[in-house]
C-alpha positions in Angstrom: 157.2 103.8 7.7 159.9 106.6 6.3 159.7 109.2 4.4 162.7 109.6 1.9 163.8 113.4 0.7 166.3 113.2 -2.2 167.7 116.3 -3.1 170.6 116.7 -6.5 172.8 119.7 -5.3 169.7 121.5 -3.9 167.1 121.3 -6.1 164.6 118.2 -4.2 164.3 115.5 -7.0 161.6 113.0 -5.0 159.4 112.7 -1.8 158.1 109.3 -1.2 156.6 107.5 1.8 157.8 103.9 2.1 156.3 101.2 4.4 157.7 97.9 3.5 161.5 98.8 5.5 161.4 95.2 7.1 161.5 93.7 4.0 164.4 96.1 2.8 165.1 98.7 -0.5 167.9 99.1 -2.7 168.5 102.9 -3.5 170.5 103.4 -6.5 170.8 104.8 -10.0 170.5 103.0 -13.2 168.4 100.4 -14.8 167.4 97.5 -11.3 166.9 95.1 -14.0 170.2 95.3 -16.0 171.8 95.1 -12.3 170.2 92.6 -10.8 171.0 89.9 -13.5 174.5 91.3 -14.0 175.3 90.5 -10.2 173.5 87.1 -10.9 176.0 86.4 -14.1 179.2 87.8 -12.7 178.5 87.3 -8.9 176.8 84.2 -9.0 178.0 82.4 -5.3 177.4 85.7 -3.5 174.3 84.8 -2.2 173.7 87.7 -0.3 174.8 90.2 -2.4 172.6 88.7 -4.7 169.5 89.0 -2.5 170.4 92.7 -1.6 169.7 93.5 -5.7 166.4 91.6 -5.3 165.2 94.0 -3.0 162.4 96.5 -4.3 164.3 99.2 -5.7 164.0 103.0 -4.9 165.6 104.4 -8.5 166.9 108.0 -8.2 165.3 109.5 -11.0 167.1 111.1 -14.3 167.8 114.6 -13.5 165.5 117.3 -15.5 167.8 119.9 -15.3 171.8 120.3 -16.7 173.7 118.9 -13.9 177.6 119.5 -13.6 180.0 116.6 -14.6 181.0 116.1 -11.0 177.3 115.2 -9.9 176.7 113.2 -13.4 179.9 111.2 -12.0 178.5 110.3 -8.6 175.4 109.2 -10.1 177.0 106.8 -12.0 178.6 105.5 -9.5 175.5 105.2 -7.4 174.3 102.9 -9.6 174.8 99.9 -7.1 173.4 101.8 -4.4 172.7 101.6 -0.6 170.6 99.0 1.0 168.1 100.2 3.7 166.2 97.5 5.8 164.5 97.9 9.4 164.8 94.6 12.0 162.3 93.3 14.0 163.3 95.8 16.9 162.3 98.2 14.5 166.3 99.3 14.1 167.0 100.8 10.7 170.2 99.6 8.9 172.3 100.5 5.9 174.9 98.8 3.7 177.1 100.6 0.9 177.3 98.7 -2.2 177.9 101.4 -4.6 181.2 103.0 -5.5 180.6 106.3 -4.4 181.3 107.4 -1.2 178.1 107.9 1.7 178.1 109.4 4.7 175.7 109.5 7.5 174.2 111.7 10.5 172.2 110.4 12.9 171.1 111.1 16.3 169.7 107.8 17.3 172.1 105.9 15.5 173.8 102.8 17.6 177.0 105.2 17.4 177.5 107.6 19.6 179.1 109.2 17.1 176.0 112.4 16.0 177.8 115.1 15.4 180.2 114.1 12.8 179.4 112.0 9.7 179.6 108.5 9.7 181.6 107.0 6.7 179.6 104.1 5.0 182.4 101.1 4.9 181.0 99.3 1.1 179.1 96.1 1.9 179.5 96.6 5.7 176.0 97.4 7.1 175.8 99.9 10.0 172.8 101.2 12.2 171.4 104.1 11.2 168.3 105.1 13.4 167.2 103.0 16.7 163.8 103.2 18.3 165.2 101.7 21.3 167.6 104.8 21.6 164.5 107.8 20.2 162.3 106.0 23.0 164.9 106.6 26.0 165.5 110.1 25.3 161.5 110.4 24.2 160.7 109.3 27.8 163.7 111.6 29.3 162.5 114.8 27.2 159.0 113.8 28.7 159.8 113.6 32.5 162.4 116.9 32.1 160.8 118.7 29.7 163.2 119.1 27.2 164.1 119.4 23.4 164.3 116.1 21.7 167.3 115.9 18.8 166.9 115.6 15.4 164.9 112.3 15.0 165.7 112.5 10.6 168.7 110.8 9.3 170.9 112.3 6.6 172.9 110.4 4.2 175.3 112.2 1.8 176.7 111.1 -1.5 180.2 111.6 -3.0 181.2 114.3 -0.8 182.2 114.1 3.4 179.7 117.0 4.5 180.7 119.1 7.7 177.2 119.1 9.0 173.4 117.9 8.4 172.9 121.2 6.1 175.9 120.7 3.5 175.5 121.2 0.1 176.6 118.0 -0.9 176.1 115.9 -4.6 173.7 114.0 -3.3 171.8 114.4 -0.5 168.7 112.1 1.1 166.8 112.6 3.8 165.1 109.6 5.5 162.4 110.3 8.5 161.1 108.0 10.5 157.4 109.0 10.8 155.9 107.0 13.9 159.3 108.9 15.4 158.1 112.3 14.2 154.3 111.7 15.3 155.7 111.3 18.7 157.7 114.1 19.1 155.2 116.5 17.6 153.1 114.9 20.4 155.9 115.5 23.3 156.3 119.0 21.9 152.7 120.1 21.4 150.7 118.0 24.2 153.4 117.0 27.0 150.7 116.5 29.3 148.5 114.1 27.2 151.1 112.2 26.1 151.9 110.7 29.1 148.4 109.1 28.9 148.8 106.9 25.7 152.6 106.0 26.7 152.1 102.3 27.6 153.6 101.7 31.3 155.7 99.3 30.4 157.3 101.2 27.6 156.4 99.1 24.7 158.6 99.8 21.9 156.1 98.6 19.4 153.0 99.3 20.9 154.6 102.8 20.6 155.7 103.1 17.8 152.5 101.7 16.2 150.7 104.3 18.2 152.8 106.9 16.9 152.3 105.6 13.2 148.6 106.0 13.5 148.9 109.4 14.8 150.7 110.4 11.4 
């Protein structure tokens, strides 16, 4: 389960939980319908690009406020969007399709790369948050009692940002919640979370555990 943040400039334009990140989402802009059958006609042996625009779309909304031309621009071209799907490791990946330009930050990422953005190649999918990687340094931050990194990831539209807090066109925010469960746990209760931590370091017994403590 993720919560998704989506901020235009920095006013927040939507707040959703989604639970369904195995099965995958296409964020974007613009009518899903119109696109999906457009890829159909004018893409029609692409097979998997055709399956990435039958994915349940997240549609950013219409702004309600008067919105300079650059942001209008990246918007539109948004409109083909970023694919978000979780494997059955629980790994979180993301593939540009749009035209605009996205940038990452991640912690946890299969990258090492965390504390400069990762440009999004288009149609070349990338990691973005592993629960393989947030469980090793969970279980290090347990044992040496120390601060755990940002667990969220930040994606950035149309603009390269310097760091996690730039003002950028468009900005989302995705957190993994099972993820922040457990590190509200590590930070409040250090001692009682050693008690439900599985010996054998189950990566989804704990992450289910630390879903049903959201």
């Amino acid at each position: 389960m993720y919560e998704l943040l989506i901020k235009y400039d920095q006013t927040q334009v939507l707040c959703e939980t989604y639970a369904k990140m195995n099965h995958g989402y296409r964020l974007h802009y613009g009518n899903h319908l119109d696109q999906r059958l457009m890829v159909r006609i004018d893409e029609p042996k692409r097979s998997e690009l055709i399956l990435d625009f039958e994915r349940e779309p997240i549609t950013l909304p219409e702004p309600s406020f008067t919105v300079s031309s650059s942001l209008a621009t990246v918007l539109k071209n948004t409109d083909a969007g970023v694919v978000l799907k979780a494997d059955d490791k629980f790994q979180l990946f993301g593939k540009r399709l749009c035209q605009s330009r996205v940038f990452a930050f991640s912690s946890f990422a299969a990258s090492e790369q965390t504390s400069t953005p990762i440009k999004m190649d288009r149609e070349k999918e990338i990691s973005l948050f592993s629960y393989q990687k947030f469980l090793e340094s969970w279980y290090a931050c347990l044992q040496h009692k120390t601060a755990l990194p940002d667990h969220t990831v930040y994606l950035s539209f149309g603009k390269m940002p310097q760091e996690r807090s730039s003002k950028v066109f468009i900005s989302a925010k995705l957190i993994p919640k099972a993820a922040e469960s457990l590190k509200t746990a590590l930070e409040s209760q250090r001692d009682w979370s050693e008690v439900f931590v599985s010996s054998e370091k189950s990566i989804d017994k704990t992450i289910r555990l630390g879903e049903l403590l959201n």
